[in-house]
MDAnalysis code that builds the backbone (N, CA, C; Angstrom):
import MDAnalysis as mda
import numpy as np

u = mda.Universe.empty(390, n_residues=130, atom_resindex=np.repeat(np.arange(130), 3), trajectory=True)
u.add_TopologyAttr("name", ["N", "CA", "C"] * 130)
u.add_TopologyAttr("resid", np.arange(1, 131))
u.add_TopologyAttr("resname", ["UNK", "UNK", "UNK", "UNK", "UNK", "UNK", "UNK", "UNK", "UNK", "UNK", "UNK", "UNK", "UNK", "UNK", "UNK", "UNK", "UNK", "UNK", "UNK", "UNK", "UNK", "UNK", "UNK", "UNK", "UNK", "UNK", "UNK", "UNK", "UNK", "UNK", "UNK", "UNK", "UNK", "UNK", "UNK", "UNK", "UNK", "UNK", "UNK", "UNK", "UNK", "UNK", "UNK", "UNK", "UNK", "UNK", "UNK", "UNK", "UNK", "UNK", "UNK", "UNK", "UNK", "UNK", "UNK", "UNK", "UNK", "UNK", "UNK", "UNK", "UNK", "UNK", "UNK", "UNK", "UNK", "UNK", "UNK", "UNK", "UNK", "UNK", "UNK", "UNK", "UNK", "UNK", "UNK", "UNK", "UNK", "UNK", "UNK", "UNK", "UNK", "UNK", "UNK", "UNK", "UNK", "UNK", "UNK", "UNK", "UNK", "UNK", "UNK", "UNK", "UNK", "UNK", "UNK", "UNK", "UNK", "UNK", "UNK", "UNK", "UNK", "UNK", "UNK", "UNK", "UNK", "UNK", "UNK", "UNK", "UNK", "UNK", "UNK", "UNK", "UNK", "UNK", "UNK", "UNK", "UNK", "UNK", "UNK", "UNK", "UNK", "UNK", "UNK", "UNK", "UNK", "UNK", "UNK", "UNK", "UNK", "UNK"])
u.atoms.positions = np.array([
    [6.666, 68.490, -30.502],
    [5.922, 68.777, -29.282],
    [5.767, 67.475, -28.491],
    [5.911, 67.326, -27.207],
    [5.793, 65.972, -26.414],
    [4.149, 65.872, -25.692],
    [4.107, 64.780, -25.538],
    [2.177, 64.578, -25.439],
    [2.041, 65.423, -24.208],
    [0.824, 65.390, -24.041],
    [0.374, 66.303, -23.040],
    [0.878, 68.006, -22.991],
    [1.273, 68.668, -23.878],
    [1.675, 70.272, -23.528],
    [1.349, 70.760, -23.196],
    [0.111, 71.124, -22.579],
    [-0.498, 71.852, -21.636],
    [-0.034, 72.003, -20.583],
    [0.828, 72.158, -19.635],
    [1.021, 72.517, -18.250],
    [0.670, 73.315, -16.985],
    [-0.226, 74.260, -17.581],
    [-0.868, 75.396, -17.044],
    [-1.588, 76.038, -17.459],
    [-3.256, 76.379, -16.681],
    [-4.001, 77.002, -16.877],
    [-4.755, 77.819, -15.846],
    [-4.863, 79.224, -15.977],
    [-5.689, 80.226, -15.641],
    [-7.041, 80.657, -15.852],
    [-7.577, 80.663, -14.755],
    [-9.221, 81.063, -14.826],
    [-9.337, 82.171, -14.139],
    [-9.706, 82.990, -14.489],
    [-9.759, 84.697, -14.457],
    [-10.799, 84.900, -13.805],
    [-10.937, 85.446, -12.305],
    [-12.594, 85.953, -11.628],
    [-12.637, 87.145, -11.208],
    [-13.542, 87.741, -11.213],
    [-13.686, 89.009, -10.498],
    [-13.860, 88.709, -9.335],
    [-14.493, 87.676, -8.439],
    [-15.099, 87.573, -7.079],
    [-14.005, 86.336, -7.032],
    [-13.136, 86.933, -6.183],
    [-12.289, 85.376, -5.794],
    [-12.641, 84.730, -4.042],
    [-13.188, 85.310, -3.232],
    [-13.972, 84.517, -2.540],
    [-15.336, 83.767, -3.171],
    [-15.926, 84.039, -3.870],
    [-17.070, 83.491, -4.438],
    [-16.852, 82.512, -5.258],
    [-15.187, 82.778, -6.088],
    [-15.260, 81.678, -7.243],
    [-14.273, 80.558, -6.277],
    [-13.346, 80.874, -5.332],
    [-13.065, 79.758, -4.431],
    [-14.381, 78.734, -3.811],
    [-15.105, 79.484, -2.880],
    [-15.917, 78.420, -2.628],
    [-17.024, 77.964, -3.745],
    [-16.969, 78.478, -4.985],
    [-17.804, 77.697, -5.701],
    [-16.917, 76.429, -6.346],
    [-15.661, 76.562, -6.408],
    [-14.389, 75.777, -7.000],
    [-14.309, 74.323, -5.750],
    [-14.511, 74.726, -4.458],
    [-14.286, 74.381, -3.127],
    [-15.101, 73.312, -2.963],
    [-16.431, 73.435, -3.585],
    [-17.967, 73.078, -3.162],
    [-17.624, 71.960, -4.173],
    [-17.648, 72.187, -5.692],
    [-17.883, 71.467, -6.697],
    [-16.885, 70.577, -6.784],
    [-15.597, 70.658, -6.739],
    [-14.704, 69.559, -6.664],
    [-14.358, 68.795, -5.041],
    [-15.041, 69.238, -4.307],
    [-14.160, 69.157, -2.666],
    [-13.125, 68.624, -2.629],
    [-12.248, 70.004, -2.612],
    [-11.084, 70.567, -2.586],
    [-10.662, 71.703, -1.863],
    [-9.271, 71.944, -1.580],
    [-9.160, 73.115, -0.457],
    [-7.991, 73.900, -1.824],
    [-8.060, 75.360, -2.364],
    [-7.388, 75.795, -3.394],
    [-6.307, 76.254, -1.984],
    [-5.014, 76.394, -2.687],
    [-3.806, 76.564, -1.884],
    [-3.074, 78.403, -2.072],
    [-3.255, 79.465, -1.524],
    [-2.796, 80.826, -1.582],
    [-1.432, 80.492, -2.502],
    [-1.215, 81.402, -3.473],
    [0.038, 81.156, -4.607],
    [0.619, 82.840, -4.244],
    [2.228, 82.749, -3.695],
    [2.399, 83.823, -3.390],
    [3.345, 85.077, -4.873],
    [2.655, 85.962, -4.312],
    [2.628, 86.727, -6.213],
    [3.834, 88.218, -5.595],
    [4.328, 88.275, -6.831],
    [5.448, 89.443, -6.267],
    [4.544, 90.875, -5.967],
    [5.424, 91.014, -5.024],
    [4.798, 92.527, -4.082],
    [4.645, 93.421, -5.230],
    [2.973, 94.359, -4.531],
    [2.683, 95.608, -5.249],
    [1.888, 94.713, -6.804],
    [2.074, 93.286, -7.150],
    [1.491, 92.887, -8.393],
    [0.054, 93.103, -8.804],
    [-0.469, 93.186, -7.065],
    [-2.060, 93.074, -7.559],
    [-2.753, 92.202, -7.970],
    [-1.979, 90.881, -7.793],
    [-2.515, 89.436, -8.472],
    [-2.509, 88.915, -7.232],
    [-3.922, 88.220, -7.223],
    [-4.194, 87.036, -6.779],
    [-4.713, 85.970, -7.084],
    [-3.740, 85.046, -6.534],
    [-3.858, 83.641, -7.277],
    [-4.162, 82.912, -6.193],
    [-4.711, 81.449, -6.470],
    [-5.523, 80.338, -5.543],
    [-5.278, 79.282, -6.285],
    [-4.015, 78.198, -6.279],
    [-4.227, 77.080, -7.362],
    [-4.357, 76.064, -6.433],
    [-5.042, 75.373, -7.607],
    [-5.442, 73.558, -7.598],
    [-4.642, 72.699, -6.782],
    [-5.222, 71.889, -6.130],
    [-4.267, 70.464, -5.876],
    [-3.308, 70.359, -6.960],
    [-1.607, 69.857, -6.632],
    [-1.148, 69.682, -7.735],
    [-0.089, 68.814, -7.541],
    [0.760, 67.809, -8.403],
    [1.894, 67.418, -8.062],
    [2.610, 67.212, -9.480],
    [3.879, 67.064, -9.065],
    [4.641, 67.650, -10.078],
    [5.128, 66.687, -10.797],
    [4.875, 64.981, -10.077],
    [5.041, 63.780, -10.743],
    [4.303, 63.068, -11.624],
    [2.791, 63.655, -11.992],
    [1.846, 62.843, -12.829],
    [1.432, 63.807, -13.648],
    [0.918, 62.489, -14.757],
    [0.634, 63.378, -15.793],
    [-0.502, 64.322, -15.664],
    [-1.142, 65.196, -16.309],
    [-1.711, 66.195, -16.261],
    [-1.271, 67.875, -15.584],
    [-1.842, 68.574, -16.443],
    [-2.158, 70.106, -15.246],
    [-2.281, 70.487, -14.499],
    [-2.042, 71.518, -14.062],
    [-2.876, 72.299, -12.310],
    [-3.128, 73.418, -12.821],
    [-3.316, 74.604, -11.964],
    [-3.855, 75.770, -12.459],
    [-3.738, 76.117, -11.361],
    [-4.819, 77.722, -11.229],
    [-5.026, 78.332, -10.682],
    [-6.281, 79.518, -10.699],
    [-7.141, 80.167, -9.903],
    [-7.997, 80.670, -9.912],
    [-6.861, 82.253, -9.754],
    [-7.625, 83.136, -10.567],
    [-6.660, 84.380, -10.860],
    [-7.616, 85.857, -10.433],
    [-6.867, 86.567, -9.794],
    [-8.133, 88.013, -9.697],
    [-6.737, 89.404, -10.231],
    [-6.861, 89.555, -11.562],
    [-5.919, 90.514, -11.865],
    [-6.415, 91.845, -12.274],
    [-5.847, 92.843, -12.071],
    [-6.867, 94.037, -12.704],
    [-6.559, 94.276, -14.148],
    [-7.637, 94.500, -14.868],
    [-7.653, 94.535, -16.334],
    [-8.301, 93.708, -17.045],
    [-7.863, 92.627, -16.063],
    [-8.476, 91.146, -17.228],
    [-9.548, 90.366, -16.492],
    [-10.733, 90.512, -17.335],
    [-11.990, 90.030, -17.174],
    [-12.173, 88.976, -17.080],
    [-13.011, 88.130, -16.535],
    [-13.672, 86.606, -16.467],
    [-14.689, 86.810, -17.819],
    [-14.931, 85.171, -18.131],
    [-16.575, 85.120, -18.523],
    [-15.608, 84.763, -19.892],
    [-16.902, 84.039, -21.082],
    [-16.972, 83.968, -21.858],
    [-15.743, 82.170, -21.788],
    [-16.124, 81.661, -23.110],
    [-15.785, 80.181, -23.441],
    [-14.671, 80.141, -24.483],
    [-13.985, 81.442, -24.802],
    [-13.057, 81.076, -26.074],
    [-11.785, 79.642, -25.543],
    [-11.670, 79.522, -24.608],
    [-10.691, 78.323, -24.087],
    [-11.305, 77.522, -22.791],
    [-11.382, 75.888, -23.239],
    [-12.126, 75.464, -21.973],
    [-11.466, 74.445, -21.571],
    [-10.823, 74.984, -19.717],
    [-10.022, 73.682, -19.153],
    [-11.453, 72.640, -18.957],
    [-10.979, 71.220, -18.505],
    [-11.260, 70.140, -18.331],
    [-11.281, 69.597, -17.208],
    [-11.784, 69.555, -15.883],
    [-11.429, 68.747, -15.031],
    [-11.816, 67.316, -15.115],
    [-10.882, 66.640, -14.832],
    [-11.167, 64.843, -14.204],
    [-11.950, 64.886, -12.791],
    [-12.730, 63.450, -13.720],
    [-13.884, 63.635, -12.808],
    [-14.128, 62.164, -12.418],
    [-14.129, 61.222, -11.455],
    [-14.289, 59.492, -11.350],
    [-15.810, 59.647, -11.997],
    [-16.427, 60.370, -11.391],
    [-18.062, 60.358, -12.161],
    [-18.797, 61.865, -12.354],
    [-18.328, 61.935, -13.369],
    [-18.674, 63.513, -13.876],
    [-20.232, 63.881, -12.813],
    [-21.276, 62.769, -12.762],
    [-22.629, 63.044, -12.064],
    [-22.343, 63.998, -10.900],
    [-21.387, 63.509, -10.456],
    [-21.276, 63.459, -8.653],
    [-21.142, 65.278, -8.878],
    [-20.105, 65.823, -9.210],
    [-19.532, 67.107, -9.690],
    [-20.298, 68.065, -9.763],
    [-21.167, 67.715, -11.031],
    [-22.825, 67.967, -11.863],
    [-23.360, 68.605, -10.638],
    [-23.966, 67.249, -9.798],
    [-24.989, 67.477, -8.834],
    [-24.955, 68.954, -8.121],
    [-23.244, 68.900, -8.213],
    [-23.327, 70.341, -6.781],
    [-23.049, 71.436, -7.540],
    [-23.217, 72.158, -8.489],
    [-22.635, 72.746, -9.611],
    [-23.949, 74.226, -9.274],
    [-24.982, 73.782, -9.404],
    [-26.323, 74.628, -8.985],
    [-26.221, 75.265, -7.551],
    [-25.903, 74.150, -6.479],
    [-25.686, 74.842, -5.124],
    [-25.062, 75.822, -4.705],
    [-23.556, 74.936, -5.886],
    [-22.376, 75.940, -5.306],
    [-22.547, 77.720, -5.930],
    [-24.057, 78.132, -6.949],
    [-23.885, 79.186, -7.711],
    [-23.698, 79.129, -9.098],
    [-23.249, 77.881, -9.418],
    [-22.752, 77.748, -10.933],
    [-24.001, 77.705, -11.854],
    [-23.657, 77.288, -13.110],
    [-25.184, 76.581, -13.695],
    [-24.474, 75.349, -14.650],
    [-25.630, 74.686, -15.432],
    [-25.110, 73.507, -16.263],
    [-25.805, 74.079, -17.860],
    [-24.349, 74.125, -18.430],
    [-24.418, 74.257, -19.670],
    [-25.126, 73.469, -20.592],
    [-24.707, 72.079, -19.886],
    [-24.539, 70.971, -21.240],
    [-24.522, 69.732, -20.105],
    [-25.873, 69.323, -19.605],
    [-25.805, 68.044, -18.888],
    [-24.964, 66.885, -19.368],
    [-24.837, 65.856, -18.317],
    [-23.428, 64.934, -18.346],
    [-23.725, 64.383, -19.795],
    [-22.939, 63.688, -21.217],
    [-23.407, 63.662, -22.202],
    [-21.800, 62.505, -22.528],
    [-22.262, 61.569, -23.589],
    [-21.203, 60.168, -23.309],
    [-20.981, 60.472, -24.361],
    [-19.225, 60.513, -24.718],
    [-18.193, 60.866, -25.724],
    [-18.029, 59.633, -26.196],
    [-18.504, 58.340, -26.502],
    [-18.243, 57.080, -26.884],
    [-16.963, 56.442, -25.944],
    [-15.594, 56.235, -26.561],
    [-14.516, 55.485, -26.253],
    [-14.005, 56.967, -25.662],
    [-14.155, 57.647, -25.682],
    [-13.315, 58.610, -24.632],
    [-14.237, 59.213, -23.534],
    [-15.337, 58.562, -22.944],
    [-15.732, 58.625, -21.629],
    [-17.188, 59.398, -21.704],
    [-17.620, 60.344, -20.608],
    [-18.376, 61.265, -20.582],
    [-17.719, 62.693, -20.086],
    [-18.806, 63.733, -20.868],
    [-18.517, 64.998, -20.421],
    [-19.480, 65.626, -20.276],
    [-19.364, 66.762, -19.322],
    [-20.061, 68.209, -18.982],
    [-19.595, 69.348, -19.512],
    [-20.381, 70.441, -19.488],
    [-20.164, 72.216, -19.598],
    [-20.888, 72.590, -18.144],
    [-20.119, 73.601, -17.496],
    [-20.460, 73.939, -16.460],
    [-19.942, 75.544, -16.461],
    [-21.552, 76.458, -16.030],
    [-20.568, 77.894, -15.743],
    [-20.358, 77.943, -14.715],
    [-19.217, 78.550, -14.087],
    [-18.850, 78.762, -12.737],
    [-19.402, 80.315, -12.290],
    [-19.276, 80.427, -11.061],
    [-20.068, 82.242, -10.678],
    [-19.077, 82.995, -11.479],
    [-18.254, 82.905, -12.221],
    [-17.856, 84.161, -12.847],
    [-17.732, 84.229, -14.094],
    [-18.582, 83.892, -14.477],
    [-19.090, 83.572, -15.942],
    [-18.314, 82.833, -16.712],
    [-17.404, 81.907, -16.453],
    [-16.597, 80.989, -17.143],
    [-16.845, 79.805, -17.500],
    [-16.751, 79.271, -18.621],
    [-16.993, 77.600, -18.909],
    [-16.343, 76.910, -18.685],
    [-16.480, 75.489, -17.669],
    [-15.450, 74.996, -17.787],
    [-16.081, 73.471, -18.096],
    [-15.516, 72.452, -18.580],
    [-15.850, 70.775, -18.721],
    [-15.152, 69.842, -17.338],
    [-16.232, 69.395, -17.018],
    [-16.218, 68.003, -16.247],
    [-15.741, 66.750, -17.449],
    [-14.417, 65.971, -16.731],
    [-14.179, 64.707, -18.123],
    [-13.990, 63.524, -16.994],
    [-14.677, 62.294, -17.627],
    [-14.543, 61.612, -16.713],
    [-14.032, 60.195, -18.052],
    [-12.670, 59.945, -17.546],
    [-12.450, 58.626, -18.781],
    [-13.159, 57.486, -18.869],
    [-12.614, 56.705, -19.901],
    [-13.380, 55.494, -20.142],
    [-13.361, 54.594, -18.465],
    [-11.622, 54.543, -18.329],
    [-11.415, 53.699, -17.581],
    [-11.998, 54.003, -15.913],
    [-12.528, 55.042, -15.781],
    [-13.348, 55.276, -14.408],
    [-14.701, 54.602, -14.899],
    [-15.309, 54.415, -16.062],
    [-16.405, 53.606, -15.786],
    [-16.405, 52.137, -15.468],
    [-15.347, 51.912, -15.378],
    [-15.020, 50.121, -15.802],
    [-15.210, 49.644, -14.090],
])
């Protein structure tokens, strides 16, 4: 397996205007329309992304059948200061799981629910505190 395998991840909402601007608010970010084959019934909204650096992108998903909510898998966003993120997390609708909390040599982290009942982590590395 080569480092990093993750390449893609899905977050499942029932309210995809609601979970955009709560996504919108908390990272300020603009999510980009992902165009889905006709008649699919999927709608997708992904992340800033580029195809030259390391890490993931994703996408915010509204499919019929498959539910939001619950923590069995939790993406990670990078964060320069997990606080900043935190702060707007309540405004945007969300709540805080697990205030900002310091992982030693691998930085600080959050738990954050988003409006559609999903968990996700704020990660902010060592080297953004320096």
């Amino acid at each position: 397996m080569k480092p990093n395998p993750i390449v893609w991840c899905e977050i499942y909402v029932q309210d995809m205007e609601r979970a955009k601007s709560f996504y919108e608010s908390v990272f300020q970010i603009k999510l980009e329309k992902l165009e889905s084959p006709k008649n699919s019934g999927i709608d997708m909204w992904a992340f800033p992304m580029t195809m030259d650096t390391v890490g993931a992108s994703g996408a915010l998903v509204k499919m019929a059948g498959v539910e939001s909510g619950g923590s069995s898998t939790i993406p990670y966003f990078h964060c320069n200061e997990v606080a900043e993120e935190e702060a707007r997390v309540v405004e945007a609708g969300g709540k805080i799981h697990k205030p900002k909390i310091s992982i030693g040599q691998y930085g600080f982290m959050a738990l954050i629910i988003d409006t559609e009942g999903n968990t996700i982590g704020l990660h902010m590395p060592p080297t953004a505190m320096e």
